[in-house]
NUDO-9823 format. One record per atom (N, C-alpha, C): residue in one letter; y negated, z negated, x negated. Coordinates in steps of 0.001 Angstrom, whole numbers, plus 500000, padded with zeros to 6 digits. Example, Ala and Ser with C-alpha at 12.3 -4.5 7.8 and 13.67 -1.06 7.14 Angstrom:
// residues 2
A505690492200486810A504500492200487700A503300492200486800S502250492920487150S501060492860486330S499970492130487100
//
This chain:
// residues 441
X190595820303636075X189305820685635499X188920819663634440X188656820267633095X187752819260632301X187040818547632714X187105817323632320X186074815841633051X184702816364632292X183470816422632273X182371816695632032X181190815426631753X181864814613632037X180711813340631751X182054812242631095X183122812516630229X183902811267630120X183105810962628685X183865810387628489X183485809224627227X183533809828625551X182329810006624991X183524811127623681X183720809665622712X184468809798622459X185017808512621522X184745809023619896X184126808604618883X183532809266617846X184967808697616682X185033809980616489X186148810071614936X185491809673613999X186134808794613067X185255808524611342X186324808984610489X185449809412609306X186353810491608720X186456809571607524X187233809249606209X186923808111604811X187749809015604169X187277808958602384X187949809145601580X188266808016600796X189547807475600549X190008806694599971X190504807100598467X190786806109597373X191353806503596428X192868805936596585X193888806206595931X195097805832596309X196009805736594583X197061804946594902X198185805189593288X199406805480594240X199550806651593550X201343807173594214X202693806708593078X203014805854594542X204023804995594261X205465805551594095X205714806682594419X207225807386594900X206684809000594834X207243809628593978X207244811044594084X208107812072595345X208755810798595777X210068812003596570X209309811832597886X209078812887598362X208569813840599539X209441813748600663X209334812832601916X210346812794602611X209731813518603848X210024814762604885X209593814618605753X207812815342606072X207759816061604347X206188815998603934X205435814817603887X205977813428603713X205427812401603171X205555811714602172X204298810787601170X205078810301600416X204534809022600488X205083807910599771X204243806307599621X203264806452598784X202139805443599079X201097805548598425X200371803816598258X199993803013597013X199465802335597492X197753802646597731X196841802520599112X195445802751599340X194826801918599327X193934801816598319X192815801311597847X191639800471598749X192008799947599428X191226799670600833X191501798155601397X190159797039601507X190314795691601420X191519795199602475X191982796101603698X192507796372604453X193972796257604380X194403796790603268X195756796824603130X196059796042601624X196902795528601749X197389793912600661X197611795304598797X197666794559598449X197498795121596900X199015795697596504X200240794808597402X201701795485597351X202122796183598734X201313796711598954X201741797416600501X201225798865600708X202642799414600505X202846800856600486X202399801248601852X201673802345601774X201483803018603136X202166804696602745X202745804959603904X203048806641604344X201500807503604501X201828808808604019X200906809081604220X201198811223603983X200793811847604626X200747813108605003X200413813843604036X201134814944603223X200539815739602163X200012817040603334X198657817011602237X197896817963603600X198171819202603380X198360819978601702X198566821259601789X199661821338601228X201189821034601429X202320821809600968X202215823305601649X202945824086600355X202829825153600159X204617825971599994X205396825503600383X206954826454599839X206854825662598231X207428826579597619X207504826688596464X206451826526595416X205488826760596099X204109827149595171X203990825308595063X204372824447595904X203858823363596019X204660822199594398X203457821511594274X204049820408592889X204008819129593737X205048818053594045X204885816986594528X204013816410593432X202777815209594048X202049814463593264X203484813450592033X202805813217590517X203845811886590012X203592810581590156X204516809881589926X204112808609590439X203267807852589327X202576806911590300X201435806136589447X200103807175588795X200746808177589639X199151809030589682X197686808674590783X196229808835590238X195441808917591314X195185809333591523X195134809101593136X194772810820594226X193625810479595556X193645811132596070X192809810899597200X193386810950598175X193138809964599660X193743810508601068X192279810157602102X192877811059602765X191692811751603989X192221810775604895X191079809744605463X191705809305606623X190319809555607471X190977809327609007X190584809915610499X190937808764611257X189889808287611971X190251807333612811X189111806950614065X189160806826615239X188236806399615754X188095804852616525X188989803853615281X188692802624615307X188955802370613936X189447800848613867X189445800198612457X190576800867611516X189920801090610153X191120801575609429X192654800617609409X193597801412609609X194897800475609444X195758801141609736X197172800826609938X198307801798609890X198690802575610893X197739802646611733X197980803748613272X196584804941612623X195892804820611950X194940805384611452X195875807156610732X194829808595611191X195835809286610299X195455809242609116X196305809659608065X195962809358606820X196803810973606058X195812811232605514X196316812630604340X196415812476603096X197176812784602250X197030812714600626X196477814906600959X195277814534599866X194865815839599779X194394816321598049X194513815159596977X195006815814595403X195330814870595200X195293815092593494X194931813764592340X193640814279591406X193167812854591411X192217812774590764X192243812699589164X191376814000588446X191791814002586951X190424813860586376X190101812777585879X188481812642584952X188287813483583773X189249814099583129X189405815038581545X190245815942582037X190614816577581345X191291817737581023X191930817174579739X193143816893579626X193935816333578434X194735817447578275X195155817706577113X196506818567576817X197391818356577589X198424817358578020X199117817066579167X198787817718580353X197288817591580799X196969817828582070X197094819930582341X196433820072581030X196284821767580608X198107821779580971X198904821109580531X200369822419580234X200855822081582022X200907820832582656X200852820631583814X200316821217585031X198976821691584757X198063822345585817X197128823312585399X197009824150586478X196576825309585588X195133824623585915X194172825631584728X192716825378585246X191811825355586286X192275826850587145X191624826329588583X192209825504589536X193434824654589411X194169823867590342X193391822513590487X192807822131589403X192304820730589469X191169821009588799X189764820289589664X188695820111588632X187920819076589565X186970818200588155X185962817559589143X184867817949588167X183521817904588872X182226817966588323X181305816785588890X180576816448588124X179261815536588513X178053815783588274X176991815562588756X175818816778588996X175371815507588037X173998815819587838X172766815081586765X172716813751587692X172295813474589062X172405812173589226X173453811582589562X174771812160589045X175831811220589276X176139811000590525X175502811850591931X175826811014593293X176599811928594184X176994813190593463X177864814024594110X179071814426593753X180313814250594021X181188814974593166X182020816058593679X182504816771593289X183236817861593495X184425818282592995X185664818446594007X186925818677593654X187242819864594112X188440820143593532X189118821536594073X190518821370593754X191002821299594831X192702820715594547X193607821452594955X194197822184593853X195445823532594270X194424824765594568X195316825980594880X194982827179595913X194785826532596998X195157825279597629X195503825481599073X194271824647599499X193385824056599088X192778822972599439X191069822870598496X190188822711599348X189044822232598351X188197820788599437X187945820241598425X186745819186599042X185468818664597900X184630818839599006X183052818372597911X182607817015598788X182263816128597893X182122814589598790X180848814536597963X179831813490598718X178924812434598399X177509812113599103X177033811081599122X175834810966599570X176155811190601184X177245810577601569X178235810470602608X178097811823603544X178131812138602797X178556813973603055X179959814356602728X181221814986603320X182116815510602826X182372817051603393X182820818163602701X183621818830603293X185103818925602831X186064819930603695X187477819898603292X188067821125603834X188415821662603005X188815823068603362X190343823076602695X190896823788603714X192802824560603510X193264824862604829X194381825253604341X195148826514604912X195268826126606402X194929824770606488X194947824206608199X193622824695608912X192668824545607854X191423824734608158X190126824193607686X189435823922608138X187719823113607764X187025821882608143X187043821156607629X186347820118607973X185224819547607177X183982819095607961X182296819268607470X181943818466608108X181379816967607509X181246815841607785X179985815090607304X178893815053607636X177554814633607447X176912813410607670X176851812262607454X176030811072608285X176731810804609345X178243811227609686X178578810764611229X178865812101612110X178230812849611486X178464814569612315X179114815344611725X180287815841612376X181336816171611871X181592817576612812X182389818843611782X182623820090612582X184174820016611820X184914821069612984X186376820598612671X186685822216613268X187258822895612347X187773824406612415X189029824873611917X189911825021613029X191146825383612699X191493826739613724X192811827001613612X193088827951614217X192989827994615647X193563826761616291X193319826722617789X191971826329618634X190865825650617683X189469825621618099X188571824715616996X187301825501617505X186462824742616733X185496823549617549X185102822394616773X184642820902617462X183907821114616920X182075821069617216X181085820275616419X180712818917617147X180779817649616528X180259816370617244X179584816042616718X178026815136617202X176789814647616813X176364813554617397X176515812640616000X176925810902616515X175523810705616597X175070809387617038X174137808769617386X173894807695615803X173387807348615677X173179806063614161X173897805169614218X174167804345615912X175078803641615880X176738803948616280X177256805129615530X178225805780615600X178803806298617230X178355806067617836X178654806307619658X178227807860619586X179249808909620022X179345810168620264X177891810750621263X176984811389620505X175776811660621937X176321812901622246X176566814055621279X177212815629621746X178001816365621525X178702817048621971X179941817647621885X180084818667621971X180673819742621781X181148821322621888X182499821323621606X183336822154622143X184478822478621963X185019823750622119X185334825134621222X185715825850621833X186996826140621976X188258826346622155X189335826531622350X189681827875622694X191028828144622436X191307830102622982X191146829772624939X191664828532625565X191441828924626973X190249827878627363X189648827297626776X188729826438627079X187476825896626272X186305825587627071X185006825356626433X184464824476627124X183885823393626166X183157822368626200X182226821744625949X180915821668626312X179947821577626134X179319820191626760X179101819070626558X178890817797627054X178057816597626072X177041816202626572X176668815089626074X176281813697626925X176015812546626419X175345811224626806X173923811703627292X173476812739626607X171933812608626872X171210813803627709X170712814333627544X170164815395628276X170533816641627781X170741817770628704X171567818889628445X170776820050628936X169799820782628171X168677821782628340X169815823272628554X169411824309628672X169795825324628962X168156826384629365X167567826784628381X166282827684628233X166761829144627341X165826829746628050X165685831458628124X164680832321628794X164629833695628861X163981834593629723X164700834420630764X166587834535630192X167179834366631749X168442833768631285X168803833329632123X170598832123631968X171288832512633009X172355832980632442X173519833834633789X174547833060633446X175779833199634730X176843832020634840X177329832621635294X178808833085634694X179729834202634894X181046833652635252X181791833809636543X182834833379636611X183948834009637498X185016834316637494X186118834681638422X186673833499639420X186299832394638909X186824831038639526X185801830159640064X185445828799639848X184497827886640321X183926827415639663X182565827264640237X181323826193639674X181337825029640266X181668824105639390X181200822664640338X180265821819639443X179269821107639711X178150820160639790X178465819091640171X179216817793639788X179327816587640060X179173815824639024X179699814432639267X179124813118638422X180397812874637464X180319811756637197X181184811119636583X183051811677637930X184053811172636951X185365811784637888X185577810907638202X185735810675639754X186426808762640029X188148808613640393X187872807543640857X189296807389641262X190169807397642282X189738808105642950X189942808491644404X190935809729644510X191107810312643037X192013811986642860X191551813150643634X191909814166643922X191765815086644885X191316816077643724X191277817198644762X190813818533643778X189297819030644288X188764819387643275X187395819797643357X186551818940643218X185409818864643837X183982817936643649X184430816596645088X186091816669645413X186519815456646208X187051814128644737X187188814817644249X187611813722642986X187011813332642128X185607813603642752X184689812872641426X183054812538642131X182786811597641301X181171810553641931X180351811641642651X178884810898642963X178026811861643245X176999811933642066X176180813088641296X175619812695640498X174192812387641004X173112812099640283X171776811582640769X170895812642641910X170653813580640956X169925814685642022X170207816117640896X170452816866642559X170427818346642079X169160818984642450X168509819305641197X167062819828641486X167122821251641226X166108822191642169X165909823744641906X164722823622641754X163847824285641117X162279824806641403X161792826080640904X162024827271642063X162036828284641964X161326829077642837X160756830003642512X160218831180643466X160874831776644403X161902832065644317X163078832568645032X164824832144644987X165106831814645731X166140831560645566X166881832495646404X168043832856646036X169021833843647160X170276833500646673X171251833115647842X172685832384647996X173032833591648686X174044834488647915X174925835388648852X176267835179649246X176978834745650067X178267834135650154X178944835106651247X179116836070650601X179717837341651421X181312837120651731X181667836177650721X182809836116650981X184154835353651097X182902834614652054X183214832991652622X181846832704653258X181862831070654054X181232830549654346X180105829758653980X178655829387654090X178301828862653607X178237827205654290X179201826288653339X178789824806653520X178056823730652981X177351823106653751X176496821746653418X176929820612654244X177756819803653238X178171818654653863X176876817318653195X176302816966654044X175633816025653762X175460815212654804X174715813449654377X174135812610655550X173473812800656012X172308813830656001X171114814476656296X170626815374655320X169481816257655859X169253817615655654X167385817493655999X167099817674654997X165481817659655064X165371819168654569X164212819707654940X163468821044654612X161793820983655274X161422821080654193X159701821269653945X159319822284653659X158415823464654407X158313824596654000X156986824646654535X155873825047653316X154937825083652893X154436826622653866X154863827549653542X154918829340654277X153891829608653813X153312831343654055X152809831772653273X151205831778653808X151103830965654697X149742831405655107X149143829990654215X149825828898653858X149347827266653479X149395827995651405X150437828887651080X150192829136650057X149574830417649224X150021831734650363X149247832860650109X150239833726649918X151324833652649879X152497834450649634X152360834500647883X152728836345647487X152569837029646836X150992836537646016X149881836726646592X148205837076646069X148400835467645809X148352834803646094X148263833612645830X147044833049646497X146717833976647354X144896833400648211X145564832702649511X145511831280649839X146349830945650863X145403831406652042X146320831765653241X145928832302654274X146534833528654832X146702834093653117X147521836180653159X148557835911653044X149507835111652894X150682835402653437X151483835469654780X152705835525654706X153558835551655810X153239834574657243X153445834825658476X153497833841659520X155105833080659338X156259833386659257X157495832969659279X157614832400657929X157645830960658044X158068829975657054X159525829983656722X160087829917658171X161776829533657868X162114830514659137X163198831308658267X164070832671659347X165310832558658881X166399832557660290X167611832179660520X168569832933660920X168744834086660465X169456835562660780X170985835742660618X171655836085661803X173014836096661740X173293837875662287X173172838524661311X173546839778661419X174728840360662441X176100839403662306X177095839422662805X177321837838663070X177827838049664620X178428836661664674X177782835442665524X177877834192665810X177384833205666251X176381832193665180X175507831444665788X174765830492665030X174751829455666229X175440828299665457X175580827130666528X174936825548665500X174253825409666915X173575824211666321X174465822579666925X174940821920666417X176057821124667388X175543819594666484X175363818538667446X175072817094667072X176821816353667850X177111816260666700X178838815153667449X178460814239667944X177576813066667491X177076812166667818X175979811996668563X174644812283667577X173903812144667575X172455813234668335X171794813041668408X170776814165669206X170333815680668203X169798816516668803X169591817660668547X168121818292668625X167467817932668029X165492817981668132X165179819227667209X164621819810668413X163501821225667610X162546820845667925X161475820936667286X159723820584667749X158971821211666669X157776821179666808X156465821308665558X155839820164665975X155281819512664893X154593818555664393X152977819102664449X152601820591665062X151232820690664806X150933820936666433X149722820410666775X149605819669668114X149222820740669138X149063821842669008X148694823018669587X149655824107669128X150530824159668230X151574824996667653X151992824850669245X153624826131669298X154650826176670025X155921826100669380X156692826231670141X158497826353670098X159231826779670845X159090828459669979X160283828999671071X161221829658670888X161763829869671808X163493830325671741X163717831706672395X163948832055671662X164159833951672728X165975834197672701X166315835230673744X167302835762674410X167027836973674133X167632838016673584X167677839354672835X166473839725672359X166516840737671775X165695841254670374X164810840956670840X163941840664669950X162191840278670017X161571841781669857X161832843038669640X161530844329669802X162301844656671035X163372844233672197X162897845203673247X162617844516674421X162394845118675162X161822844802676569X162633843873677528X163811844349677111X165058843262678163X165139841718676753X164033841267677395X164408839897676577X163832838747677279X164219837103676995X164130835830678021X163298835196676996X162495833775677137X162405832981676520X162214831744676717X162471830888676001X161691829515676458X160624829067675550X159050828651675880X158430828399675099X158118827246675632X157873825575674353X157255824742674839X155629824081673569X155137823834674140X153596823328673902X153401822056674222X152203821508673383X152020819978673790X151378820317675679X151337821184675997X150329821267677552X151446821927678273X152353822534678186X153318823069679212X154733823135678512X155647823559679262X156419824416678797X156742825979680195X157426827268679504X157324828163680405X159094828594680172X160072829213680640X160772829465681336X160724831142681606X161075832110680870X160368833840681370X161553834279681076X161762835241682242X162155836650681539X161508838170681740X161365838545680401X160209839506680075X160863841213680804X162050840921681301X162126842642681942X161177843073682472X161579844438683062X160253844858684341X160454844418685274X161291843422685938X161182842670686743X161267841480686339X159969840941686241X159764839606685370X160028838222686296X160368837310685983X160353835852686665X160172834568686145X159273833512686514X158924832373685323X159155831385685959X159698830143685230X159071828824685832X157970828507684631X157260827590685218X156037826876684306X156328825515684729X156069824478683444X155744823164683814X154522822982683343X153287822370683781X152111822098683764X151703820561683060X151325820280682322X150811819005681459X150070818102683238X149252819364683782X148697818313684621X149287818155685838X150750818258685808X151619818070686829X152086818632687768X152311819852687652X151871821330688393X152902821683687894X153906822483688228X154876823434688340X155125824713689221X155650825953688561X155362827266689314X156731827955689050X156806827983690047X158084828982690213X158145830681690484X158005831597689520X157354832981690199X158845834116690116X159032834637690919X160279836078691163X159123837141691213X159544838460690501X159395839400691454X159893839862692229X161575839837692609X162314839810693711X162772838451694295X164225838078694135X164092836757694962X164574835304694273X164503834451694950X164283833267694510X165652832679695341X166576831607695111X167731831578695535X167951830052695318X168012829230696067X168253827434696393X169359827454696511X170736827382695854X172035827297696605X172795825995696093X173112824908696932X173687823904696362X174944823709697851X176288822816696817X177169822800697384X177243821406698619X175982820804698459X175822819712699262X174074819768699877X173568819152699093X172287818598699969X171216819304699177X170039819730700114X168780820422698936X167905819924699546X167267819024698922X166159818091699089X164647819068699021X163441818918699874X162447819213699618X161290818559699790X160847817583699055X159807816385699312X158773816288698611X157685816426699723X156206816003699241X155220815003699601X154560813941699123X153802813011699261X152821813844700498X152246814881700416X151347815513701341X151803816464701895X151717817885701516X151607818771702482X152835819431701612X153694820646703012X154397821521702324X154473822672702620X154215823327702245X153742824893703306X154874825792702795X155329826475703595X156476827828703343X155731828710703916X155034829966703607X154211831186703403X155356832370703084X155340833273704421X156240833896704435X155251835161705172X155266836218704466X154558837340704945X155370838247706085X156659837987706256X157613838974707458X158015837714707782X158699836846707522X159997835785708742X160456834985707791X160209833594708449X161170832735708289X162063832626708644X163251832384708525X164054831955709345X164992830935708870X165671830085709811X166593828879709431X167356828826709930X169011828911709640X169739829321710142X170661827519709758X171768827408711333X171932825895710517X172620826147711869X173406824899711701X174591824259712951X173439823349713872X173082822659713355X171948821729714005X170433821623713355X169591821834713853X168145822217712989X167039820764713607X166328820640713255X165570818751713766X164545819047712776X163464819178713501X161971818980713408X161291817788713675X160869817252712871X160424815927712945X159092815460712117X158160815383713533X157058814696713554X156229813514713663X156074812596712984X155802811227712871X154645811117714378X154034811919713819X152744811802714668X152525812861715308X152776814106715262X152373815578716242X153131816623715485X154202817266716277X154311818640715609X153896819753716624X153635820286715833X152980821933716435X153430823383716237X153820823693716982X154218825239716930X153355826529717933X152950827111716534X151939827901716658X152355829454716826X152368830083717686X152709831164717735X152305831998719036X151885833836718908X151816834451719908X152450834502720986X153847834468720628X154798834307721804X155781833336721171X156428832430722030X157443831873721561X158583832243722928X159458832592722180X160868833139722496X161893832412722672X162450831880723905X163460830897724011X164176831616724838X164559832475724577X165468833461725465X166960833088725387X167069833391723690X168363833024723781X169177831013723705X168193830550724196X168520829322724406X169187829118725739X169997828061725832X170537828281727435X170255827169728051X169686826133727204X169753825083727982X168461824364727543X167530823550727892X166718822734727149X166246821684728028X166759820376726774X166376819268727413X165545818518726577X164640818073727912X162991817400727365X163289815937727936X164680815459728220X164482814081728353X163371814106729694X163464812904730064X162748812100731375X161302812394730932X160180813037731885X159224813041731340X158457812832732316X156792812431732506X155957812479733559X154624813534732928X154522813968734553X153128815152734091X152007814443734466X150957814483732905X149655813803733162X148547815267733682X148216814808735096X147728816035735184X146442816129735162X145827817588734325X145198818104733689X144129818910734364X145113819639735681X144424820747735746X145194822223735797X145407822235734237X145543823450733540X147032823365733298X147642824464732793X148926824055731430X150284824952732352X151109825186731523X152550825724731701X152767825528733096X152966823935732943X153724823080734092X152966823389735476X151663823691735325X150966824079736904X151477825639737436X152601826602736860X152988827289737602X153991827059738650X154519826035738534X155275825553739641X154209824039739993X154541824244741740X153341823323742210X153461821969742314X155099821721742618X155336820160742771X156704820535741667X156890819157741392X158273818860740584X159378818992741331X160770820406741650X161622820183742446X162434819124742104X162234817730741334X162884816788741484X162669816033741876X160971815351741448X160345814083742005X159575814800743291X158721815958743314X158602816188744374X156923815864743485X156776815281742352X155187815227742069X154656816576741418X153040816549742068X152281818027741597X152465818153740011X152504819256739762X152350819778738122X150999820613738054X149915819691737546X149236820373737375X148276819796735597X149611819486734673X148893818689733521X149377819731732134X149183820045731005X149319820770729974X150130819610728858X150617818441728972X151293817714728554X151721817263728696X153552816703728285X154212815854729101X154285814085728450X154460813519728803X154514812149727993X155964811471728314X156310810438727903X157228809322728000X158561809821727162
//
């Protein structure tokens, strides 16, 4: 992918004057000495004839003056390119007439002397001054202003737009498979509307680093990607949607804080943020770290539902700064509640089910009542009732039928009077009266 933030390195374009030293054309080059503090007063430079033509073409003669186009985006010198593009003729001499035809060579000079104008061959024209040049032939165009320069040939056109202190601020490039559009400075894009058309990829990154890889893995992060829009809609029908980031903030204003549509806040929407998976799973997963849903408004809720919120077979969990509740909304409904003031409720409309593979604890500081409208019952290998201070069993009849044996330990009868034990008259063991309603020891 084209780098998008590299460096544009600014071309300088010079017209030099030159004396041609050697007529013979080697290669499409010929020697030239160039006029330039740069190069010594006996030192031939090579240099590129810009428009040979076949046949049509006249090599320059020697010890003629001509012009060469040089291009460089450092100091002029012999890595610099360099063009011979005419010779320079001040008159029109008889010589010059039987030599060249009239439109092959001409110069003009305007009233203030600060522009001049050539036209060199069919194949070639250039107008220079007031550090303005253009240059036109069969290669193409070149249009050169103060530093800003457009460059048009067959395989693409360049416009670049230097800064004063020659440093490249903007760029364009179009090419038959490629386009370029890049500057140093700020890069607007305004309209009614701006569309971005592609069969392939969009990427948004920084500078390209050095790390390689393909895509937005091989290059910086840039400062901030900003939207500010009314609507936004991401359709990714066909693929996934990813956000790899260190964190993930979202602030949503909703429509009742802004008004929706009317703009009267209050009339809009209740649902700020909706999370819809038409098809498929939505998983919320912390690798590390914790996993927090809440509201921040102190009487708001947070809740979570188990099938459609339109039908009847649906669960939820809701929590509040004062409870949280535990439901499921069938026609046979069942809740837990937790209570702010320490209170918890457990409700079935059918049954309620304790099943653990070891121990089920049931402990209360005070009282514990089991309220059973038909039967308790407790079913167990060994069962132990235990009373610190008095237990009591209260009942119309109590039934020890199917017991076979019962032992009350060593006991003495305090007698009463009254009680069980006075239906038999003496103890057939000790031989003492029973006549007490309690036993002791």
């Amino acid at each position: 992918m084209q780098e998008f933030n590299q460096r544009i390195k600014p071309v300088q374009t010079y017209i030099f004057e030159c004396t041609v030293k050697s007529d013979l054309v080697i290669d499409g080059h010929i020697k030239v000495l160039l006029h330039h503090p740069h190069f010594a007063s006996d030192e031939w430079v090579d240099v590129k004839i810009l428009v040979p033509d076949g046949n049509a073409f006249k090599p320059p003669e020697k010890n003629s003056t001509g012009l060469v186009l040089v291009t460089t985006n450092g100091p002029v010198d012999q890595n610099s390119q360099m063009y011979y593009i005419g010779r320079i003729v001040n008159k029109f001499s008889e010589e010059d007439q039987k030599n060249t035809a009239a439109d092959d060579i001409k110069q003009t000079i305007s009233k203030d002397k600060n522009t001049r104008s050539y036209v060199v061959d069919d194949n070639a024209g250039m107008i220079s001054g007031d550090n303005k040049i253009a240059i036109g032939n069969k290669e193409g165009l070149h249009i050169q202003a103060d530093g800003n320069v457009i460059n048009l040939s067959k395989e693409k056109l360049s416009i670049t737009v230097n800064s004063p202190a020659g440093e490249a601020n903007s760029n364009l490039i179009l090419a038959q498979k490629q386009a370029l559009l890049q500057t140093t400075g700020i890069l607007t894009f305004r309209g009614n509307d701006v569309a971005i058309f592609t069969n392939g990829n969009i990427q948004f990154s920084g500078n390209k680093g050095t790390t390689g890889g393909d895509g937005v893995h091989g290059y910086e992060a840039m400062g901030k990607f900003l939207v500010k829009s009314s609507l936004v809609d991401i359709n990714t029908t066909g693929g996934p949607f990813i956000v790899n980031s260190t964190n993930v903030s979202m602030k949503l204003t909703g429509g009742k804080l802004t008004g929706g549509g009317s703009g009267i806040p209050g009339t809009g929407p209740d649902a700020a943020f909706n999370v819809q998976a038409l098809m498929g799973d939505i998983y919320l997963e912390g690798t590390v770290g914790d996993v927090s849903i809440g509201t921040l408004n102190p009487i708001g809720t947070t809740k979570v539902y188990g099938g459609s919120m339109i039908s009847p077979m649906q669960s939820s969990l809701q929590l509040t700064g004062t409870g949280a509740t535990l439901e499921n909304l069938s026609p046979l409904p069942s809740k837990l509640q937790l209570g702010a003031a320490g209170n918890a409720t457990l409700e079935a409309t059918l049954d309620i089910t304790l099943d653990a593979l070891k121990n089920v604890n049931i402990t209360s500081l005070l009282n514990t009542t089991i309220d059973s409208k038909v039967q308790v019952a407790i079913k167990t290998l060994t069962a132990e009732i235990e009373g610190t201070i008095m237990t009591k069993i209260k009942a119309a009849i109590l039934d020890l039928k199917e017991s076979k044996i019962i032992d009350a330990g060593p006991k003495l009868v305090a007698p009463t009077g009254s009680g069980p034990f006075c239906a038999l008259p003496v103890c057939v063991i000790t031989g003492a009266p029973h006549t007490g309603d309690k036993a002791m020891g």
